[in-house]
N, C-alpha and C positions, 0 to 999 in steps of 0.2 A: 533638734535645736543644738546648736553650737557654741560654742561658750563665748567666741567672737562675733555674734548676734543677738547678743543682749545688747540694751534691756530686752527685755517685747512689746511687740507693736500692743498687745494686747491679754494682760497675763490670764485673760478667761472671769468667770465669775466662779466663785468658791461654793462648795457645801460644806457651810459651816452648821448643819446642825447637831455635831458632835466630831470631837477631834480626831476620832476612828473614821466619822465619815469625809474628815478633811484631807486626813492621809491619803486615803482610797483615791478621792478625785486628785490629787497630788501625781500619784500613781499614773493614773487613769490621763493624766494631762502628758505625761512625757512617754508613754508609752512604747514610741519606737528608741527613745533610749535605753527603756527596762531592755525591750528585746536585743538590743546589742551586747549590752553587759549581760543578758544571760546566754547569747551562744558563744559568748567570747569565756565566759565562767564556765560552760560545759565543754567548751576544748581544753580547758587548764584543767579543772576536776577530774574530766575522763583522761586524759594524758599523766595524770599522777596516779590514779587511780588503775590505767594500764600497766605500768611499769614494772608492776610484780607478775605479768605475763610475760616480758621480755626478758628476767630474770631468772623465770622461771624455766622456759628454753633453754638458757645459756645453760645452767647448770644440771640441768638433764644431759645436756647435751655434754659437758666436759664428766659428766659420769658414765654417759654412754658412748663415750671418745669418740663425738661425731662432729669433724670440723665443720660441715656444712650447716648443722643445727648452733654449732655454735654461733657462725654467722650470722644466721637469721636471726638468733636472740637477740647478736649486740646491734644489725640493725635493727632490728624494733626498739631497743634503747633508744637508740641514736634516733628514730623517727617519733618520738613518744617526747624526747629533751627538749627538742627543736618545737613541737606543738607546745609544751610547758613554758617556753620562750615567748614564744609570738600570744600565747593567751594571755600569761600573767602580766605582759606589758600591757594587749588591747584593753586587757578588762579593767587595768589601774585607769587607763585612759579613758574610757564611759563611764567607768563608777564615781570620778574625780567630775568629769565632766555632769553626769546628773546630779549630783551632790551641789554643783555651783549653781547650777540651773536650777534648780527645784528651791534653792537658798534665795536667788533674785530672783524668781516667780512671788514667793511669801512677801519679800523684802518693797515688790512694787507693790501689790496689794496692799501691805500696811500704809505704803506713802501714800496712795490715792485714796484709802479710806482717813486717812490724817488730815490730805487737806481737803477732804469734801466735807468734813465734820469740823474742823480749827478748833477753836477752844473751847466747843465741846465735847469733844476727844477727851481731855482732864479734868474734864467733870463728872464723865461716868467713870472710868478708867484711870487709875491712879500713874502719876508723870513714869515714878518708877517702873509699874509691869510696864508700862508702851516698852520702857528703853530696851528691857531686859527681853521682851519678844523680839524685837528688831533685833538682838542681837544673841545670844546663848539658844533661845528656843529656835532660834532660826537654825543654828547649826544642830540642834539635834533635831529637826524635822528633816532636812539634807542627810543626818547620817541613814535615817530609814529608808527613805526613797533610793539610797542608792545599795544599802545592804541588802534590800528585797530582792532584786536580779540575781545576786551573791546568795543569797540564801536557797530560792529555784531552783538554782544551778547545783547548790550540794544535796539539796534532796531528790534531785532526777537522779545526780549521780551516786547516791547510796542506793536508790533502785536500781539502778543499774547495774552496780557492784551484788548487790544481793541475789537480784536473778541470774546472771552472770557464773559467780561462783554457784547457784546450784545448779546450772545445767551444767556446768565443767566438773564439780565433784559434788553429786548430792548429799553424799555422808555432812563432808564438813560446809558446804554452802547451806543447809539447812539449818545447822547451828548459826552459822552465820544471818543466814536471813533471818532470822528469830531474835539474835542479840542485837544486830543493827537496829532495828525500829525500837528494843527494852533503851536502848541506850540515847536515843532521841528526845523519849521521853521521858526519862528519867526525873529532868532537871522540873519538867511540869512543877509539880505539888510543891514545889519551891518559889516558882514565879511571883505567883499572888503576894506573899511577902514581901518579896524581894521590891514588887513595884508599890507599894504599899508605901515602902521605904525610901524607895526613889519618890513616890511622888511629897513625901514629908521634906526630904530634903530639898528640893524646888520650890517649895511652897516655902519653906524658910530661907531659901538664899532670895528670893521673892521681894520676901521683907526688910531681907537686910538691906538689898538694893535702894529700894524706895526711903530707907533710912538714911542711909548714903546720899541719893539723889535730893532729898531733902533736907540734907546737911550742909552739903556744897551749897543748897541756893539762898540757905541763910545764915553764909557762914560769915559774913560782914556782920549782920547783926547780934549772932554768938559771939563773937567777937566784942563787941562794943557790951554787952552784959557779963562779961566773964564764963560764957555756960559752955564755952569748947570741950573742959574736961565733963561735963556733966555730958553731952552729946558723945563724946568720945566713948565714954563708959558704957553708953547704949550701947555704941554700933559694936565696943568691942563684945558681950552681951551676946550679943545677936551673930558677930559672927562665928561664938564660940559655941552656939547651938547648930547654924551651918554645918562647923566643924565636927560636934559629933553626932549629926545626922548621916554627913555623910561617911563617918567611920560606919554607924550603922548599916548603911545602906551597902558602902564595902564590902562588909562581913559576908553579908546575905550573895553577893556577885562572884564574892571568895569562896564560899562553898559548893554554889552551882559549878562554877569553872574546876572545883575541887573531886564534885560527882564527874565531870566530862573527862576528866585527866583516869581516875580512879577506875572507874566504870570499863571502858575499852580495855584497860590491862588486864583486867579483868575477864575480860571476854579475849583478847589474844590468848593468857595461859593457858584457857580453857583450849581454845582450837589448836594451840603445841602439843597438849599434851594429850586431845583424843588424837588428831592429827600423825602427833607419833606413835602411836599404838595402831593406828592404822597402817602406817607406814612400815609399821615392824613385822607386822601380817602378812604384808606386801598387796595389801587392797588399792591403796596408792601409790603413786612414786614419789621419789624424793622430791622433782619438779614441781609435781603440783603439791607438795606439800610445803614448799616454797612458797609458792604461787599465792597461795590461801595464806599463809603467813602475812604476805608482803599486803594483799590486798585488804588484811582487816587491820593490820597497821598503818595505815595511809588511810583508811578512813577517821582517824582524829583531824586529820585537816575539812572537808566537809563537814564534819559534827562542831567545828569550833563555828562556821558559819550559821550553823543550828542555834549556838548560846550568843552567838552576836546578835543576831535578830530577833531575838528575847531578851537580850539590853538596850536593844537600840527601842524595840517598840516600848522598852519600859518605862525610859526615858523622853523619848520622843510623845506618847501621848498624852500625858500634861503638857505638852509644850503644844501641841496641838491644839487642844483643847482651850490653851489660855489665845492662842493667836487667833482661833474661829469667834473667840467670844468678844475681842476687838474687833474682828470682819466682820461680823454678822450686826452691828450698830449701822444703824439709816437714819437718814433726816426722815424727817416724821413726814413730810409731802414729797412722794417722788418726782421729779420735775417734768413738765408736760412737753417740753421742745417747743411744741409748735402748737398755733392757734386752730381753731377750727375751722379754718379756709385753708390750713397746711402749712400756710408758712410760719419760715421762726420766728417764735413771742421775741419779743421787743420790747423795754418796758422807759416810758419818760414821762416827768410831768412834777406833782405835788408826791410827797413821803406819807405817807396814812400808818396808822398803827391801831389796829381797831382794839386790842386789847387796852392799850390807856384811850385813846381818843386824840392822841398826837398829830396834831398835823405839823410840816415842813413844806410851807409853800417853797415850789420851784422857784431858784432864782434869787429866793433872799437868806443873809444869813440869820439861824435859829439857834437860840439860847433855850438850854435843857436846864433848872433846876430843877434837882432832885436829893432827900432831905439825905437820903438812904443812901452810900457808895455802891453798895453790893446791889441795891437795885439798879442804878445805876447804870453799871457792868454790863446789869442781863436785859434790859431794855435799849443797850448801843448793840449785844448780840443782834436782839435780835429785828433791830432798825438795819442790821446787814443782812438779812435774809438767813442768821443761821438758825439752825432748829434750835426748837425747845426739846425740855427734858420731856422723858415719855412716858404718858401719861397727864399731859396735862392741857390745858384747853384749849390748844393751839390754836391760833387765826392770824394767817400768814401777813405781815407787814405787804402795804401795796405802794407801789410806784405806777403813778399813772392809771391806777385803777389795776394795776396786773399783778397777780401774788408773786412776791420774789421768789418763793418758795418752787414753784412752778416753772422757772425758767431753766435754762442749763446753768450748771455751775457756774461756766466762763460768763456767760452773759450776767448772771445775779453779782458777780464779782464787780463785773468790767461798770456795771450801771452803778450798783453802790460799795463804797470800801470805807471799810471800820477801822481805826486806829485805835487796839489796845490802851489801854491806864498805864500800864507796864511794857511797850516794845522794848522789840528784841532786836540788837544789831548783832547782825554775822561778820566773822571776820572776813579781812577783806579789803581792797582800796575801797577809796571813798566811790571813785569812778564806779567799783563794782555794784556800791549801795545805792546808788541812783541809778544804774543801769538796770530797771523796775519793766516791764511791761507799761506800756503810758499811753492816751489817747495822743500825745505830741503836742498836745497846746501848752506845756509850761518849760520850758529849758531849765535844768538844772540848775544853772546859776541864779536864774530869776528865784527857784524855791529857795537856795540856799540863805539869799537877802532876806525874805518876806520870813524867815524861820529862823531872821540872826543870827547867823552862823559867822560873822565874822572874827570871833573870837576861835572858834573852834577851828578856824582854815590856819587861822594867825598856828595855834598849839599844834597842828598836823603838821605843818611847813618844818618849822621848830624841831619835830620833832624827826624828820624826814633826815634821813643819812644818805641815800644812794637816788635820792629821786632830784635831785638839784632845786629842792624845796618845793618841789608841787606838792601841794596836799594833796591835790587826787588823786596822786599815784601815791599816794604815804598809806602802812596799812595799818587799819583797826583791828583792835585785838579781839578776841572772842567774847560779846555782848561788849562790845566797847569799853573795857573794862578800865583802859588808860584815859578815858574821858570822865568828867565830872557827871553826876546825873543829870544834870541840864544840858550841855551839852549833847549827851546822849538822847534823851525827848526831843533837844531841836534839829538833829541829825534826823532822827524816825520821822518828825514832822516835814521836815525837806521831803525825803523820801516818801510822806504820802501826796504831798501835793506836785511832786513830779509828775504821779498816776495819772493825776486830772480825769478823776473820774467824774461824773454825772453826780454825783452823792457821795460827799464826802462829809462821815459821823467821827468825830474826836472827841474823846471822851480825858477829861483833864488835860489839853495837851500842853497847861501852863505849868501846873502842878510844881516842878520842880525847879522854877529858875523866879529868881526875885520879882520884882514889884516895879523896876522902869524895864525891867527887858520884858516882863509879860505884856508890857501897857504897846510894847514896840511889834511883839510878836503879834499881837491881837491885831493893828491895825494892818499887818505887813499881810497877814492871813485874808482879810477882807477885804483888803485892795486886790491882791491874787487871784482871790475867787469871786471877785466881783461877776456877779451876772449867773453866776452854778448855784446850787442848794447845796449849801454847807449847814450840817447839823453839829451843836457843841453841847455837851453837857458839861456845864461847871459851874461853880459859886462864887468866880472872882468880880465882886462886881466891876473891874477895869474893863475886864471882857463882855461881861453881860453890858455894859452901860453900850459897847460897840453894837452889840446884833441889833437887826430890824427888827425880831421879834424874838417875845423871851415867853415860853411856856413853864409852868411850875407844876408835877409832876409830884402828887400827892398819895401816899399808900396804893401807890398802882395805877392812879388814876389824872389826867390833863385835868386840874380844876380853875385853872386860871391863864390868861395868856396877856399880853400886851407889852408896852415897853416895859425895860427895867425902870427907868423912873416910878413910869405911872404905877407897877406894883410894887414898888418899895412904899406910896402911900397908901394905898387902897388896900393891900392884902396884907395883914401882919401876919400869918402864918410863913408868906414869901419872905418876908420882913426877916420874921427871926433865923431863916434859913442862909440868910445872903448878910446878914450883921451879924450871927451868931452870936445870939441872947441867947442865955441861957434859960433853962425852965420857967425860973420864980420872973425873968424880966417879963419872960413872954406874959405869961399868967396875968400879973401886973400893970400890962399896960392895955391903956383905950385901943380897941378897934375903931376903924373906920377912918377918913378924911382930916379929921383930927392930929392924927399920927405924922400928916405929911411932914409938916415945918421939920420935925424933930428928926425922920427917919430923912428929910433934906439934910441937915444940919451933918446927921451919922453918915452918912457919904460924904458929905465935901471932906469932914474929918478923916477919912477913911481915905479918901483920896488926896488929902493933903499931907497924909504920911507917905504915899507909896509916892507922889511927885517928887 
């Protein structure tokens, strides 16, 4: 794989059931890469590692005043430079290359487990770790995959060197072969620590993130309570335990790299100075006592690739580890494709929700009362087909009688689509934000009208410098940050009903904008979707009074349905939910038929304020 052939068609499916085992198949996935960067790493290793053969020649040879010897030694220099050349270039070029490629394998993985799961994704998973794998874990999962070839390649070639020097000089290659592997491992009985501290330190830059990440998204609201320095004080807090974990964590990688430095000089003196005693004997010659010199000194470069890949995996396996335990989250029903006649499921008709009792007849729109917001939330989940949390009694919402659960992704989407309480605008022209995937029955501009947008085209225009006042070329800022919150809900609302999907669930989509532009958007929505199933969960009775039918959605359960009217008389539980009485009023007043005139009387009042 080539780095100008990303993405991938298809980045594989992962073992994630431990971050060692995610590396491995990591590994295991690019494997004719590993193999490039390691024969490219053992022509660089052995070509540094030859050189005190070439050296060695030469200077036997101007002792033993033989031009012909001298020749040969300096070309083997000159043939051994030139290989050091052409490796140390190939090998930055594979190692650089599987390091990007093994970084955008992780990086699709997370996108496709993100949007198959949506906003249950930050339900298990907190907003901060998601960001912080996407990004920091991702590059030290790349630095392993691509050290590992690198690493291969220096321990072939410390074999190499070892056997080497003892069939050329056994006295001193025997020392040699004995300190080479003491010197390897040395750093061992260190490691444990050392990642111990590494993983301390991840796990608090971890949180400082998420503090961060959580700081920025309520940082208008800090704002308006005065609690920026109180937030501030945290993060600074927390980042000043970052700071001295990762001093900790230093120390321990300062000492290891301090054994790798210490250790070889160690073992050179030793091989000078049996070496010279041999050499004074005249058991060797000066050459090869050169030779041996040059080759246990050039092995620090190999052995630094020994302590890299004992940082990189110290590193990298929490990061591992936290990225598997995001991939390894499923929707709770894996989806079936296809019917048992083979072809692919298809799903149209009525909304069923067996866990409240919810129905959404096709074709008309339904009003969701529900007392609860946070229920709310988790019952437009999962009117979209998205899982529940695990563990709990799942029973897939049906369209047409077909679990949405059960289809393909695309098809669960394309049939029904959820608008958030809170959407998100990306930045971007406006063109770009309705330029949505769509079945094509609504033009843009028809959503734009039916979603009141004329104010917000007016403040784009306005605000346009190089577009000759088109809005839709004019761009929004990151979450539409220059538009007011109404604004921004009736922008999101355009853009769902571009979609024109089969099923479309909005959940508050009035929430943020006054009381005659809600009464405008309510009919501009129903006129639009006239003839589709539109499901709304809300409590404005502007909008409730609009839908064909209005369900009330009680501790979990559909206990009542019919117009808004008729249950603003008939049900005072609906009552106190959609007039919001308070306890003692509820408490207080007659049930039943009774109620009507009065709970008449509290809407026209209620609507002769917002007229």
């Amino acid at each position: 794989m080539q780095i100008h052939q990303l993405p991938y068609a298809d980045p594989g499916v992962p073992d994630v059931r431990s971050g060692t085992r995610f590396l491995i198949w990591l590994g295991r996935m690019q494997l004719g890469g590993q193999v490039r960067s390691l024969l490219w790493g053992l022509l660089l290793q052995l070509s540094i590692a030859g050189l005190p053969i070439g050296v060695g020649l030469a200077v036997q040879a101007v002792v033993d005043r033989d031009g012909g010897g001298l020749a040969l030694g300096c070309g083997v220099v000159v043939a051994l430079g030139a290989g050091i050349a052409v490796g140390d270039t190939m090998l930055h070029r594979t190692a650089v290359t599987n390091w990007i490629t093994a970084a955008a394998r992780v990086q699709q993985l997370l996108a496709r487990r993100t949007a198959e799961l949506g906003s249950l994704l930050t339900r298990r998973v907190a907003a901060g770790e998601v960001v912080a794998v996407s990004t920091g874990d991702v590059e030290k999962i790349g630095w392993f995959v691509e050290a590992f070839s690198r690493f291969a390649a220096a321990v072939l070639t410390l074999l190499a060197v070892c056997v080497g020097l003892v069939v050329y000089e056994p006295a001193l290659g025997a020392v040699v072969a004995i300190g080479v592997p003491a010197l390897a491992l040395a750093a061992l009985p260190l490691l444990p620590r050392a990642t111990r501290r590494a993983d301390e330190q991840r796990e608090k830059a971890g949180k400082a993130t998420e503090l961060a990440s959580d700081t920025v998204a309520g940082l208008r609201v800090l704002r308006g309570i005065g609690g920026e320095e109180l937030f501030l004080g945290r993060y600074r807090a927390a980042s000043q335990e970052v700071r001295r974990a990762a001093v900790r964590s230093a120390r321990m990688w300062a000492l290891i790299a301090a054994v790798q430095v210490l250790l070889p000089g160690l073992l050179l003196i030793a091989v000078v100075v049996y070496g010279a005693g041999l050499a004074l004997d005249g058991r060797i010659t000066v050459g090869a006592l050169v030779t041996v010199y040059g080759a246990v000194a050039l092995t620090h470069h190999p052995l630094r690739n020994v302590e890299e890949i004992a940082m990189a995996y110290a590193f990298s396996r929490p990061s591992a580890k936290r990225a598997a335990r995001v991939l390894a989250l499923r929707r709770v029903t894996e989806p079936a494709g296809h019917g048992p006649d083979g072809r692919e499921r298809k799903a149209s008709g009525d909304l069923y929700d067996p866990v409240t009792g919810l129905i959404a007849p096709a074709g008309i729109l339904t009003a969701v009362v529900c007392g609860d917001p946070d229920a709310a939330g988790r019952l437009a989940d999962r009117l979209g087909g998205h899982p529940a949390e695990p563990g709990d009694d799942h029973v897939s919402v049906r369209l047409g009688g077909v679990p949405l659960d059960e289809l393909p992704l695309d098809a669960a989407r394309t049939a029904v689509l959820v608008q958030d309480k809170e959407p998100v605008l990306l930045s971007g022209t406006l063109h770009d934000l309705l330029d949505v995937p769509s079945s094509g029955s609504v033009r843009p501009e028809d959503a734009l009208a039916a979603a009141q947008c004329d104010d917000v085209l007016d403040a784009l225009a306005q605000a346009s410098v190089d577009t000759d006042g088109d809005p839709m070329r004019t761009r929004i800022t990151e979450r539409g940050r220059s538009l007011s919150g109404g604004q921004r809900q009736r922008l999101a609302l355009a853009r769902s009903l571009v979609t024109g999907p089969e099923v479309l669930v909005l959940d508050e989509p009035t929430s943020a904008v006054d009381s005659h532009t809600e009464a405008r958007v309510a009919a501009g929505v129903r006129k639009l979707r006239s003839g589709a199933t539109t499901v709304v969960l809300a409590s404005s009775p502007l909008l409730l009074d609009l839908a064909d039918r209005v369900v009330l959605v009680h501790e979990g359960r559909a206990v009542a349905h019919g117009t808004h009217r008729s249950l603003l008389a008939d049900e005072p539980l609906y009552r106190a939910v959609v007039t919001r009485e308070t306890d003692d009023e509820h408490a207080a007043a007659p049930a039943g038929p009774p109620e009507g005139p009065r709970a008449a009387r509290r809407l026209e009042a209620l609507e002769g304020e917002t007229a």
